[in-house]
N, CA, C and O atoms as a printed pandas DataFrame, in Angstrom:
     atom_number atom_name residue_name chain_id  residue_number  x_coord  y_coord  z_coord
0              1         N          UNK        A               1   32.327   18.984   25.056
1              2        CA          UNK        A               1   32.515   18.943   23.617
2              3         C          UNK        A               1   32.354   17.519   23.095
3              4         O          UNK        A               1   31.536   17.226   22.223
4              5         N          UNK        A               2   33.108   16.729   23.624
5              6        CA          UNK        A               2   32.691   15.019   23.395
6              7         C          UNK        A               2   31.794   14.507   23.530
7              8         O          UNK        A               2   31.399   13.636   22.754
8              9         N          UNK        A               3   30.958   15.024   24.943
9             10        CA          UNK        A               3   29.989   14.578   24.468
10            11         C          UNK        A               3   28.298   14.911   23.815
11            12         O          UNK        A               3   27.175   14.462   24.047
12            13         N          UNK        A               4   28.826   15.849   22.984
13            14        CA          UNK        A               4   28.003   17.234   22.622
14            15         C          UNK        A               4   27.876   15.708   21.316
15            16         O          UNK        A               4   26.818   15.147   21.029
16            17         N          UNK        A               5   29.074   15.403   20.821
17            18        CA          UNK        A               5   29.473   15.376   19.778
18            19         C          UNK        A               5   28.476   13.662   19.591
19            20         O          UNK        A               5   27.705   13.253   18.723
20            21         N          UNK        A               6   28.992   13.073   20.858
21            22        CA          UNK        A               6   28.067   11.803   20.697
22            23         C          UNK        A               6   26.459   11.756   20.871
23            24         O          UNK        A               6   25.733   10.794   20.621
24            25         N          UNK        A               7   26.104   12.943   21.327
25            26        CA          UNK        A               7   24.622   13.338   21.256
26            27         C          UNK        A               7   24.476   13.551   20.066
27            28         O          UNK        A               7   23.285   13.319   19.857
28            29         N          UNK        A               8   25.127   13.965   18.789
29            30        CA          UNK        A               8   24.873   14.564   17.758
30            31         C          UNK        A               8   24.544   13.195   16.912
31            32         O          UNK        A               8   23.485   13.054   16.300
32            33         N          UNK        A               9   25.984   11.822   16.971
33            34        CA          UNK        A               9   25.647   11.363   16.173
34            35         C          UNK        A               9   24.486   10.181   17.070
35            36         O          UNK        A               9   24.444    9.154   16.391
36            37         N          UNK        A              10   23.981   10.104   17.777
37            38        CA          UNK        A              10   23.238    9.468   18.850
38            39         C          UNK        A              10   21.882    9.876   17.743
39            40         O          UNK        A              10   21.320    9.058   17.015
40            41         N          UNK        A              11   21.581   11.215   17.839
41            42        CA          UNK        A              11   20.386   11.570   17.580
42            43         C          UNK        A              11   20.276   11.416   15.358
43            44         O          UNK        A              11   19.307   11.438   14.600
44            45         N          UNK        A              12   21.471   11.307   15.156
45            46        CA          UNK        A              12   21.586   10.709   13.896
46            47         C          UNK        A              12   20.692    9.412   13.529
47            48         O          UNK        A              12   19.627    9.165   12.963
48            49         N          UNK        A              13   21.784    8.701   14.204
49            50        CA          UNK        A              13   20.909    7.106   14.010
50            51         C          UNK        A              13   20.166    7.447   14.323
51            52         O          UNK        A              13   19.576    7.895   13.339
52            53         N          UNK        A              14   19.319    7.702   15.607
53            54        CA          UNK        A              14   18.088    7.582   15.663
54            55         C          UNK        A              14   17.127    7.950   14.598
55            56         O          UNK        A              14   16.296    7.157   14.156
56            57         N          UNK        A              15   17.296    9.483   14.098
57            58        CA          UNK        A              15   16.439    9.778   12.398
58            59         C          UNK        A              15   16.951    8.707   11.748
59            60         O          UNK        A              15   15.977    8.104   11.297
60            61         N          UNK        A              16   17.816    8.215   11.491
61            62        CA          UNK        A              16   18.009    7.245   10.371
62            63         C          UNK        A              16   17.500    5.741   10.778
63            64         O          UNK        A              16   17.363    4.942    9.852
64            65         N          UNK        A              17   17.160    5.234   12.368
65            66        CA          UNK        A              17   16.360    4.108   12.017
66            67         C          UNK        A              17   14.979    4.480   11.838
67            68         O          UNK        A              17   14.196    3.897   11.088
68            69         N          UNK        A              18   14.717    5.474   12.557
69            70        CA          UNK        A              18   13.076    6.055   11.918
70            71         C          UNK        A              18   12.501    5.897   10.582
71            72         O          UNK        A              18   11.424    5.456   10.182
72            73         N          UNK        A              19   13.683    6.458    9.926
73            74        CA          UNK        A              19   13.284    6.799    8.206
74            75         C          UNK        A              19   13.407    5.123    7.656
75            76         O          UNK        A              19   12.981    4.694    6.583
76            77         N          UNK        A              20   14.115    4.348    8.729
77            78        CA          UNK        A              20   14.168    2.903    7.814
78            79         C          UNK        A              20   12.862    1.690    8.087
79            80         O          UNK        A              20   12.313    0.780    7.466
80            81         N          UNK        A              21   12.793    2.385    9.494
81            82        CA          UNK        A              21   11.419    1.699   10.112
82            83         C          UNK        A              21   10.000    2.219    9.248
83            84         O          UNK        A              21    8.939    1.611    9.395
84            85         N          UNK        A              22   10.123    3.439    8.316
85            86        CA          UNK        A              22    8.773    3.933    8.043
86            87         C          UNK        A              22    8.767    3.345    6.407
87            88         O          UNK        A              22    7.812    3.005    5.710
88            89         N          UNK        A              23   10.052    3.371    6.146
89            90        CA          UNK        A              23   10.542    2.395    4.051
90            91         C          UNK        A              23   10.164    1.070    4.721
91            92         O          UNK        A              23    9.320    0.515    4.018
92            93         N          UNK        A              24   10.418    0.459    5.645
93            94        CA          UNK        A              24   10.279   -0.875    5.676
94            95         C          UNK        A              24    8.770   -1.465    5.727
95            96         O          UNK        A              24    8.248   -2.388    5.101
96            97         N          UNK        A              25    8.257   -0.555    6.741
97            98        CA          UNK        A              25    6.734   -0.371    7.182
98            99         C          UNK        A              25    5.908   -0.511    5.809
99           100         O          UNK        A              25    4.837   -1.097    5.655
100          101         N          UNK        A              26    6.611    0.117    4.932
101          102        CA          UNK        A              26    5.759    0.719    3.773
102          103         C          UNK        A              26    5.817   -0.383    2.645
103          104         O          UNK        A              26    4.810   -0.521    1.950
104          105         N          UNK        A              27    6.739   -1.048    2.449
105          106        CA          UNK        A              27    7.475   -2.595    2.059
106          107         C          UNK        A              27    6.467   -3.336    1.974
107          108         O          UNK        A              27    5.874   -3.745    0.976
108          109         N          UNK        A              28    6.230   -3.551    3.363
109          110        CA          UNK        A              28    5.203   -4.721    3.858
110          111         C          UNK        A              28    3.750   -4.493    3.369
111          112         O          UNK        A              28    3.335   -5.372    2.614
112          113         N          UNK        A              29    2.956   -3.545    3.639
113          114        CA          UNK        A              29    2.324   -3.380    2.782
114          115         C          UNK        A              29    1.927   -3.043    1.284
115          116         O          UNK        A              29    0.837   -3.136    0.721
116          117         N          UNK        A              30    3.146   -2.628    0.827
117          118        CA          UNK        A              30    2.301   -3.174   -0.796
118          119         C          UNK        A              30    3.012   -4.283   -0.776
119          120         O          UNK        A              30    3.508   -4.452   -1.890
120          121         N          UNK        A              31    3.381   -5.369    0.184
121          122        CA          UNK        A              31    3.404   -7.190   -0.297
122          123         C          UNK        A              31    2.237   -7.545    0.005
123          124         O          UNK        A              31    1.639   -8.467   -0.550
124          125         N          UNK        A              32    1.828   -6.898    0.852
125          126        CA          UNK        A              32    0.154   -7.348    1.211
126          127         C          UNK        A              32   -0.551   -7.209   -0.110
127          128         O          UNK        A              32   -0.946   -8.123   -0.833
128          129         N          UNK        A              33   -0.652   -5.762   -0.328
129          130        CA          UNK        A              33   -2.025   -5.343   -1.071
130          131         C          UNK        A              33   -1.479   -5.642   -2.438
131          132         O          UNK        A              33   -2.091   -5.077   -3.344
132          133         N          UNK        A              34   -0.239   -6.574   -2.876
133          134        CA          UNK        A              34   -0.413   -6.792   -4.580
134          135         C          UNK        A              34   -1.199   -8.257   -4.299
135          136         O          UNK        A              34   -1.525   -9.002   -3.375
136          137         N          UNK        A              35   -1.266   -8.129   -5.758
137          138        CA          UNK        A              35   -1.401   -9.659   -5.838
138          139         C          UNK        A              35   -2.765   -9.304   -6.997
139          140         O          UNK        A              35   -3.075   -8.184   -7.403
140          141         N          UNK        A              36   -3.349  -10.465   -7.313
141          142        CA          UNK        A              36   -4.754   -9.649   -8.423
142          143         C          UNK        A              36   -6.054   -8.903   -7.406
143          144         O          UNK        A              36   -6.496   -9.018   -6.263
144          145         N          UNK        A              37   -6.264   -8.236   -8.426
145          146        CA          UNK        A              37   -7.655   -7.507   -7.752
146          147         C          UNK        A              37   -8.900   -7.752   -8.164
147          148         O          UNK        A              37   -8.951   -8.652   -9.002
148          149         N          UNK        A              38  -10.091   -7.192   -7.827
149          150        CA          UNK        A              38  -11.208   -7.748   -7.766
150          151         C          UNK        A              38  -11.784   -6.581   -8.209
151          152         O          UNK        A              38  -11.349   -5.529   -7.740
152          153         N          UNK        A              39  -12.921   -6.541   -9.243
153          154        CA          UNK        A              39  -13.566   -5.386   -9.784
154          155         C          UNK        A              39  -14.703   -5.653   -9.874
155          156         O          UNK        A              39  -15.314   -6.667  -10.212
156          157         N          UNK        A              40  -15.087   -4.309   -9.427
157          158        CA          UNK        A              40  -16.673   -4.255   -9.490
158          159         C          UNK        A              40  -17.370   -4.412  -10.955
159          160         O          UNK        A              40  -16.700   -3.916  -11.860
160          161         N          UNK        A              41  -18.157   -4.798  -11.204
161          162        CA          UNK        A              41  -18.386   -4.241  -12.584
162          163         C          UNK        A              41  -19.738   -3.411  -12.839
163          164         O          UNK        A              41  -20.158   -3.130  -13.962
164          165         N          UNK        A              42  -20.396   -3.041  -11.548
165          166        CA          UNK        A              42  -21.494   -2.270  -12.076
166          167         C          UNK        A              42  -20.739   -1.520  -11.328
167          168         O          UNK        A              42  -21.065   -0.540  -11.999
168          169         N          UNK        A              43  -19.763   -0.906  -10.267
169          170        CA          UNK        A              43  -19.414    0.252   -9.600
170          171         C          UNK        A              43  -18.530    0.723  -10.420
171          172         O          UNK        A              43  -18.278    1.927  -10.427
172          173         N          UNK        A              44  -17.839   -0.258  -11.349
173          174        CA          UNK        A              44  -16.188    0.506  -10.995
174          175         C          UNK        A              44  -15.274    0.463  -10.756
175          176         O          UNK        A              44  -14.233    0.662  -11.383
176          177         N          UNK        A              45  -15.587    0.066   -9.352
177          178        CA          UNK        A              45  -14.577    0.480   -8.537
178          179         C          UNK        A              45  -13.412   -1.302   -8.296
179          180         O          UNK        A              45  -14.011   -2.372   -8.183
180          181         N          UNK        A              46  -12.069   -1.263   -8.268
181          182        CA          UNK        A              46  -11.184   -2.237   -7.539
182          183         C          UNK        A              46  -10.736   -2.118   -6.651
183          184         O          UNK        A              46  -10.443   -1.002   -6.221
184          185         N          UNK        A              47  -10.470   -3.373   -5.927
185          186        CA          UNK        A              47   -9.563   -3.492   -4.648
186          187         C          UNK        A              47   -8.935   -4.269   -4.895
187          188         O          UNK        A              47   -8.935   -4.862   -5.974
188          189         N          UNK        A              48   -7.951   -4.561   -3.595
189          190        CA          UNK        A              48   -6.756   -5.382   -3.240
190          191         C          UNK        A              48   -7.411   -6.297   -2.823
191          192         O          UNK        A              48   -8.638   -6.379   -2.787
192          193         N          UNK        A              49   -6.264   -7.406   -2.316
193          194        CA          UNK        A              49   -6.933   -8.688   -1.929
194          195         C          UNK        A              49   -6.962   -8.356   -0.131
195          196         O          UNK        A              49   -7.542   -9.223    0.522
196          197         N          UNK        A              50   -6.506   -7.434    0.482
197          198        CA          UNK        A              50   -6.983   -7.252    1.685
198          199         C          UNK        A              50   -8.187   -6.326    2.170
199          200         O          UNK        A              50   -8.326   -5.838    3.291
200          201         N          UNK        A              51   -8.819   -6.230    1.338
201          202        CA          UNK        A              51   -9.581   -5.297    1.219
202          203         C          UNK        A              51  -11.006   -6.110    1.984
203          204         O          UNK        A              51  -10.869   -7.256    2.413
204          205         N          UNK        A              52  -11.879   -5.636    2.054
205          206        CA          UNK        A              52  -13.099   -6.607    3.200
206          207         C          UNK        A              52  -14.115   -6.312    1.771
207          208         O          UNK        A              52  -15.104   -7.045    1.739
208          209         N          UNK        A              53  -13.985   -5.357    0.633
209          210        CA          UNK        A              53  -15.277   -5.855   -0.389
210          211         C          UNK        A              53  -14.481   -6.442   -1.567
211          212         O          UNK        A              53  -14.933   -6.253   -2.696
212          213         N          UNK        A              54  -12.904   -7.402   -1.355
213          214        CA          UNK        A              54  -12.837   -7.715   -2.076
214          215         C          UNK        A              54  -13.535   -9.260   -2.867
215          216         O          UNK        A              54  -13.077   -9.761   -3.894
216          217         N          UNK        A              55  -14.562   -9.723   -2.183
217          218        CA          UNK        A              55  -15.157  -10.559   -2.364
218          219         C          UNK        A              55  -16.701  -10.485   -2.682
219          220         O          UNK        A              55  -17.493  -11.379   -2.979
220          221         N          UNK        A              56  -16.869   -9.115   -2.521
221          222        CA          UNK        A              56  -18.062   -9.052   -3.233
222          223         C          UNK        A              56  -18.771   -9.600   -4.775
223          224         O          UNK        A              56  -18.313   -9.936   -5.867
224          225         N          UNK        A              57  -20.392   -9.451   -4.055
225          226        CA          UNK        A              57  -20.726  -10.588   -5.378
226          227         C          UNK        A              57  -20.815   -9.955   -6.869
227          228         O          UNK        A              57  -21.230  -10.610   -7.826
228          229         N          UNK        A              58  -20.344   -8.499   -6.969
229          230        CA          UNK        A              58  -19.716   -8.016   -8.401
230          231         C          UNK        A              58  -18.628   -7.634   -9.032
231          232         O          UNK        A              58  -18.249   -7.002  -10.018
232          233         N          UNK        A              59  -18.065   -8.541   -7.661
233          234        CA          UNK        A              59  -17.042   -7.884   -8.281
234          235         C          UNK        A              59  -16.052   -9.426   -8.746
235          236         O          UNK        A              59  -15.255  -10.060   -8.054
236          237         N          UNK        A              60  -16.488   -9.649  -10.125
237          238        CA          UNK        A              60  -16.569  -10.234  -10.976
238          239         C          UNK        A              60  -15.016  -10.310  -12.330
239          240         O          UNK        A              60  -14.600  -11.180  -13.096
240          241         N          UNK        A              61  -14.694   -9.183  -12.068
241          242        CA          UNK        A              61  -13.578   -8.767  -12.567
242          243         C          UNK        A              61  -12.258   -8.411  -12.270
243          244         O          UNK        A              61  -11.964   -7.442  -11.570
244          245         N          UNK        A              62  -11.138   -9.483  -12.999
245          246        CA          UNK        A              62  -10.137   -9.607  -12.049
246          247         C          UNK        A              62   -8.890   -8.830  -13.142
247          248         O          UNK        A              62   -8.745   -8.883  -14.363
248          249         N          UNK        A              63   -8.091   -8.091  -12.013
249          250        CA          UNK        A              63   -6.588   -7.437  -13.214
250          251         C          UNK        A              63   -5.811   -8.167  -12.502
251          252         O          UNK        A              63   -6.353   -8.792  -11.591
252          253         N          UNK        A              64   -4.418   -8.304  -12.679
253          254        CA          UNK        A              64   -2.940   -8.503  -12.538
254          255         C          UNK        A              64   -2.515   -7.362  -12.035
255          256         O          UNK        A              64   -1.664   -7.507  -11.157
256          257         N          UNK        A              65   -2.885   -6.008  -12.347
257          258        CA          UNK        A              65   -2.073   -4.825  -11.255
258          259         C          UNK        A              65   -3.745   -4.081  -11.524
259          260         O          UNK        A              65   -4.845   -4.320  -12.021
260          261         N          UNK        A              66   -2.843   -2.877  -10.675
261          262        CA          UNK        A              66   -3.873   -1.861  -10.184
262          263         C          UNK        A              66   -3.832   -1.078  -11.519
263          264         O          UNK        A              66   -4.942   -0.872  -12.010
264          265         N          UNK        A              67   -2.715   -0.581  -12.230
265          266        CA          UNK        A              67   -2.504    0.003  -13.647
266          267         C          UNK        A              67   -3.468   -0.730  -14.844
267          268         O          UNK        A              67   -3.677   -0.040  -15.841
268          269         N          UNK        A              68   -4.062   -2.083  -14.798
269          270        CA          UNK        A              68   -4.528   -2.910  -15.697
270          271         C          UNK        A              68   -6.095   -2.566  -15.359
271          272         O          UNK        A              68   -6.827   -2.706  -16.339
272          273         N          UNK        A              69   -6.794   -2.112  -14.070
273          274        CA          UNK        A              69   -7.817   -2.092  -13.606
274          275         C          UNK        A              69   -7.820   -0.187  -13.880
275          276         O          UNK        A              69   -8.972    0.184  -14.108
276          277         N          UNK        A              70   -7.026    0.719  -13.890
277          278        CA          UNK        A              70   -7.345    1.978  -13.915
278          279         C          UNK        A              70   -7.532    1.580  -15.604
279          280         O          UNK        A              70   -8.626    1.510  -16.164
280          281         N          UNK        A              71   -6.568    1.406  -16.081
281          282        CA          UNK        A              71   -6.687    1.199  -17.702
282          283         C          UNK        A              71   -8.131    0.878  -17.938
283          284         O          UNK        A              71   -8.623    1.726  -18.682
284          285         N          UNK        A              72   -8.899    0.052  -17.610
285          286        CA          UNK        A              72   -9.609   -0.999  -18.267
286          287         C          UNK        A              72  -11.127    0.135  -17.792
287          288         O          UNK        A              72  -12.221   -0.130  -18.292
288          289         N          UNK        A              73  -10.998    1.176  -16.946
289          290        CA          UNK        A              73  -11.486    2.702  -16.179
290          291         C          UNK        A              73  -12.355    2.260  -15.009
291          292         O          UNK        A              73  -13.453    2.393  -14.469
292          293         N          UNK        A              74  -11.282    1.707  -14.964
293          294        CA          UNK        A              74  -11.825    1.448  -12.876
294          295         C          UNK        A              74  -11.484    2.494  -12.200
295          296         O          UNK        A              74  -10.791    3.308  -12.810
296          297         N          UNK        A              75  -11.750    2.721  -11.153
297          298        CA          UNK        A              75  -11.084    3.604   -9.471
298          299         C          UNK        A              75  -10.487    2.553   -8.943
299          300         O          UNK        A              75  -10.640    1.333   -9.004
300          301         N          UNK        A              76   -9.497    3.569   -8.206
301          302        CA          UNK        A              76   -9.317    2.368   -6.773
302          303         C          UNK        A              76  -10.461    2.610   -5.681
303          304         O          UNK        A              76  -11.051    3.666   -5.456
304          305         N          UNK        A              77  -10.650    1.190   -4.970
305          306        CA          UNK        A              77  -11.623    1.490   -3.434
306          307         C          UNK        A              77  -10.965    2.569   -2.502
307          308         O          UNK        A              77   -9.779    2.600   -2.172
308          309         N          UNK        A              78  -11.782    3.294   -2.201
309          310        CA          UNK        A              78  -11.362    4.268   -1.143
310          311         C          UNK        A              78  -11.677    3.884    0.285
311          312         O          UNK        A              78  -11.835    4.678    1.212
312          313         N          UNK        A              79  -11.747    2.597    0.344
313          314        CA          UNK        A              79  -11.537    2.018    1.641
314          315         C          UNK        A              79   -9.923    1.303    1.644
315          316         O          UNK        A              79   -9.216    1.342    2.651
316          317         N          UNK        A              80   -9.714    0.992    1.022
317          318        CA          UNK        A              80   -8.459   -0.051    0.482
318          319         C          UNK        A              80   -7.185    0.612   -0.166
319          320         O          UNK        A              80   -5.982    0.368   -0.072
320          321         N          UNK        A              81   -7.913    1.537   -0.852
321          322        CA          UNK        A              81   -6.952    2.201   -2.089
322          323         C          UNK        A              81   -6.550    1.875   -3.073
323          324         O          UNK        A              81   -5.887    2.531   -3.877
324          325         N          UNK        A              82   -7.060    0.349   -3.157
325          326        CA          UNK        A              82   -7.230   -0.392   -4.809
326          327         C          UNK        A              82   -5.837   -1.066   -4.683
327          328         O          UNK        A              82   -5.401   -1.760   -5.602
């Protein structure tokens, strides 16, 4: 019975550092991917600054968020996710 009971809360924490390891995981990347973005202007399309076409030579056009670049009727990159 005791130790039914410490298996129970054993396997507790464990879901609960999971679920904190996958919020934290998730943290880190959008610190990565804010920051300004880079827009195409004959595609369209924006990215993040980790993005590998965020340096392309049209992409000429820069927002402050990803909301300022959908506004303005960009996509996000579907390599990146904008």
């Amino acid at each position: 019975m005791f130790v039914g009971k410490i298996m129970q809360s054993l396997r507790r924490l464990v879901c609960v550092w999971a679920v904190m390891c996958v919020l934290l995981s998730g943290l880190a990347v959008a610190a990565v991917a804010a920051g300004p973005y880079h827009g195409n202007v004959q595609s369209r399309i924006y990215h993040n600054s980790s993005c590998r076409y965020y340096f392309c030579k049209r992409c000429t056009a820069v927002f402050a968020t990803a909301r300022a670049a959908r506004a303005a009727g960009y996509r996000p990159c579907r390599v990146c996710g904008g």
